[in-house]
C-alpha positions in Angstrom: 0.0 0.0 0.0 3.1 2.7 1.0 4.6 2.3 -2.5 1.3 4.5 -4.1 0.9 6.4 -1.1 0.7 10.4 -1.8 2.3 13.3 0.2 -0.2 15.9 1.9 1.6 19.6 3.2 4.8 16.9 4.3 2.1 14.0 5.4 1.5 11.0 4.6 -2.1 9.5 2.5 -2.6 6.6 0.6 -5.5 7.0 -1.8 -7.4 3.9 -0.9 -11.0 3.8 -1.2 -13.3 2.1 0.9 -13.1 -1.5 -0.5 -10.0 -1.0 -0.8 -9.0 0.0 2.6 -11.7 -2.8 4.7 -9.5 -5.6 2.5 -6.7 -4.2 3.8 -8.1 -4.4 7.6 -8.9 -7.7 6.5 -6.0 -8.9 5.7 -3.9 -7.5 8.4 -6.2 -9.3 11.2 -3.7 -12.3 10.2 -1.2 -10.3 10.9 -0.2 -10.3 14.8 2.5 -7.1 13.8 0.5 -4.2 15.4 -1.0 -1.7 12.8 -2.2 2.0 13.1 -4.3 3.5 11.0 -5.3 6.9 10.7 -8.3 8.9 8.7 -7.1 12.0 8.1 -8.7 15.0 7.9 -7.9 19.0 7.6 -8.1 19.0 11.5 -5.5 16.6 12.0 -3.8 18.2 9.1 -3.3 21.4 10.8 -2.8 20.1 14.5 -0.3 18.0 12.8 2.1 21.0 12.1 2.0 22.2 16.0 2.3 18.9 17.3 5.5 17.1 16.7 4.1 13.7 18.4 0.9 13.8 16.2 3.2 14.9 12.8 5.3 11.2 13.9 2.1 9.6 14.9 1.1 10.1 11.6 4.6 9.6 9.3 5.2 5.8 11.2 1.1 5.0 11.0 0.5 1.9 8.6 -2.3 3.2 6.4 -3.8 6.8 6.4 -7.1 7.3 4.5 -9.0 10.5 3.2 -11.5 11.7 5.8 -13.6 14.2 4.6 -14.1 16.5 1.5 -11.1 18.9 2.6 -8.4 16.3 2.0 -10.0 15.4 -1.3 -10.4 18.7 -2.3 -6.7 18.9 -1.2 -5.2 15.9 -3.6 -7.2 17.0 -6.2 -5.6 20.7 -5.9 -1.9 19.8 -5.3 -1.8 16.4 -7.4 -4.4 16.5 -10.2 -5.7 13.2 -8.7 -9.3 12.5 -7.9 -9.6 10.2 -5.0 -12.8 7.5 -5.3 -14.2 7.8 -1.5 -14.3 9.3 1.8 -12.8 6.7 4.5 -14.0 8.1 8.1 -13.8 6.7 11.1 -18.0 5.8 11.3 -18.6 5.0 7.5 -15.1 2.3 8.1 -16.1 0.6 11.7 -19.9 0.4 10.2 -18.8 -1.4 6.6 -15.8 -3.6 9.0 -18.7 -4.7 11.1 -21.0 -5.4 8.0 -18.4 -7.5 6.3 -16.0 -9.2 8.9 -18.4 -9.1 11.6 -18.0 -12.7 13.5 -14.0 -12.4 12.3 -13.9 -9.3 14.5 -12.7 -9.4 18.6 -13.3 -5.6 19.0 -12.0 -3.3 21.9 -14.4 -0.4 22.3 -12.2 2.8 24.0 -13.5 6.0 24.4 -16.8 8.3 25.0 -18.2 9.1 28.2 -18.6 6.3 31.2 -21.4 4.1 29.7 -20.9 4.9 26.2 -19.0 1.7 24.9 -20.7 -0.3 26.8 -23.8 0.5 24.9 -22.0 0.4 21.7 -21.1 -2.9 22.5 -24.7 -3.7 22.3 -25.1 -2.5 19.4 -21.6 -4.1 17.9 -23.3 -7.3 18.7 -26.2 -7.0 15.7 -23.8 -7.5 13.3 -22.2 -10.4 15.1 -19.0 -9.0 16.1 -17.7 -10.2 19.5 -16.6 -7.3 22.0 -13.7 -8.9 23.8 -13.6 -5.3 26.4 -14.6 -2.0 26.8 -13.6 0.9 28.6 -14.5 4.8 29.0 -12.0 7.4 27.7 -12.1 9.8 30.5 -8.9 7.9 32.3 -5.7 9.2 33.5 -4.0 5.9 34.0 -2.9 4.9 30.5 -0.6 2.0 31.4 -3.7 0.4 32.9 -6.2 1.1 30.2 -3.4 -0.8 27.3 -2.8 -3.5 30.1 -6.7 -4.0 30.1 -6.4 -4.2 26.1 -3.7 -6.3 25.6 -5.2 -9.0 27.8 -8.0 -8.7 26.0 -7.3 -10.8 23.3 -8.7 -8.0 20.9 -8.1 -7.7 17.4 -9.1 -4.6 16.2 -9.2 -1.1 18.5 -11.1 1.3 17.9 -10.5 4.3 20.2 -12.6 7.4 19.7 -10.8 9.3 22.3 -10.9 12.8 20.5 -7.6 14.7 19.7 -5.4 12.6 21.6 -6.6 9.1 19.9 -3.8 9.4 17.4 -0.8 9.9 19.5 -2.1 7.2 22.3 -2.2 4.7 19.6 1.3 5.5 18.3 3.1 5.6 21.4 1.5 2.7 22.6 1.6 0.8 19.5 3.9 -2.2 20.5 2.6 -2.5 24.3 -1.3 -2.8 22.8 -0.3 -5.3 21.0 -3.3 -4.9 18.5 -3.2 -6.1 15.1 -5.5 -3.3 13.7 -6.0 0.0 15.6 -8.1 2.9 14.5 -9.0 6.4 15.5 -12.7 6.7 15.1 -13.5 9.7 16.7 -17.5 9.9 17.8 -18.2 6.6 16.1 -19.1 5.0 19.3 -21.5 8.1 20.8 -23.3 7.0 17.5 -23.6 3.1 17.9 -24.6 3.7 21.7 -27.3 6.1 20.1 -25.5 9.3 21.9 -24.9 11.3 18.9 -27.1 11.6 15.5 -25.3 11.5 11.9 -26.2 14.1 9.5 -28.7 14.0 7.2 -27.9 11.3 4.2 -27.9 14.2 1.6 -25.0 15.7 4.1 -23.1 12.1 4.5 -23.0 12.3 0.2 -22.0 15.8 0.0 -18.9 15.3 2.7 -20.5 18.0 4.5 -20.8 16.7 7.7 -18.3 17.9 9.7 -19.6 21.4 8.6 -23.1 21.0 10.1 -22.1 20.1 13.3 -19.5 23.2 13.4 -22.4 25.5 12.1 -24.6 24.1 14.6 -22.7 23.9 17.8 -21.2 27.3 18.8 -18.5 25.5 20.9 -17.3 23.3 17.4 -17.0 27.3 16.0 -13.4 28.1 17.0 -12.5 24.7 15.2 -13.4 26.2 11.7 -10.5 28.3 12.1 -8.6 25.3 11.4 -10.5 24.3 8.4 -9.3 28.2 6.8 -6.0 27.2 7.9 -5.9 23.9 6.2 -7.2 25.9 2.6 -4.6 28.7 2.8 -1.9 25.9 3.5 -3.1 24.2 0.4 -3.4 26.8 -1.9 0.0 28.3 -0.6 2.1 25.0 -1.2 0.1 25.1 -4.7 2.1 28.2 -5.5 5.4 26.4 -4.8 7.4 24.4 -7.7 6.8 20.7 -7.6 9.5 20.2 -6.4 9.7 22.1 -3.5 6.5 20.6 -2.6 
């Protein structure tokens, strides 16, 4: 997968779609080498360049896939290449459960007390087996990867908000997990906390803009979005290979 992978404003993205990218889950399951992967979006993009631990998080994760219109938008403008599909976080655990669901011993991490427990529940519909959960409001981290390596779990998914990224990288080799994943509020929406958007919103990658348009606290985190844009369109401006 690396040897087609693209370079994003000095980060990594491989231009998988989403076929593409739940065969790749599929097959690394097999594989007892622990594996990060990342969906990227302008957030992380711009975080990335003020946090060195999230910028290496991101350059040593296995697979990094397009989350959201922005990066899209992004290859399209620096490399002339149109990308097939969005990979988030939600759309990838819900087609993973869908298609490898009894193949899957998941470890739910992250929401509020309560929260993966209920989306444990709803894991099970698709036949999935939860081998552990736990909240991710926790302060002792070498317990919490203690609890998942024991668990026998393979695939994490961790929706534990801006730090997800750099917990599963620095913790890669203790956890022990042969697929881990960022998900960000997937599991608020399995436990039925959180509502996606509209479907008309889900097509048009708009998402993440309702919810920031919607919720005055989500408001300051547009800024990053204009960030991300001017970024793009100043490395545009650069020579190719300066790039």
């Amino acid at each position: 997968m690396n040897g087609s992978r693209l370079e994003l404003l000095g980060l990594p993205l491989d231009p998988v779609s989403m076929a593409e990218t739940v065969a790749w889950v599929a097959a690394r399951l097999k594989n007892p080498a622990p594996a990060q992967v990342v969906t990227l979006n302008p957030e992380i993009v711009v975080r990335a360049a003020r946090n060195p631990e999230l910028r290496r998080a991101l350059l040593e994760a296995e697979l990094v896939t397009p989350d959201g219109v922005g990066i899209l938008w992004a290859v399209r403008r620096l490399h002339g290449v149109r990308l097939a599909d969005r990979v988030t976080g939600v759309d990838l655990t819900l087609r993973l459960f869908a298609e490898l669901g009894p193949r899957l011993r998941v470890y739910l991490l992250g929401g509020r007390p309560g929260v993966a427990e209920r989306a444990a529940l709803a894991a099970a519909r698709w036949g999935v087996q939860v081998s552990g959960t736990h909240h991710g409001y926790f302060d002792d981290e070498e317990a919490v990867v203690r609890a998942v390596t024991a668990s026998g779990a393979n695939l994490l998914l961790a929706g534990l908000g801006e730090r997800q990224e750099t917990f599963l990288w620095r913790n890669k080799r203790a956890l022990s997990v042969p697929v881990m994943i960022g998900v960000g509020g997937t599991l608020d929406v399995l436990a039925g906390e959180a509502r996606r958007m509209p479907r008309w919103a889900q097509r048009l990658g708009v998402e993440w803009l309702l919810r920031v348009g919607l919720d005055p606290k989500r408001w300051p985190r547009a800024a990053r979005l204009v960030r991300f844009v001017v970024a793009v369109e100043q490395t545009r401006l650069l020579p190719p290979a300066k790039r």
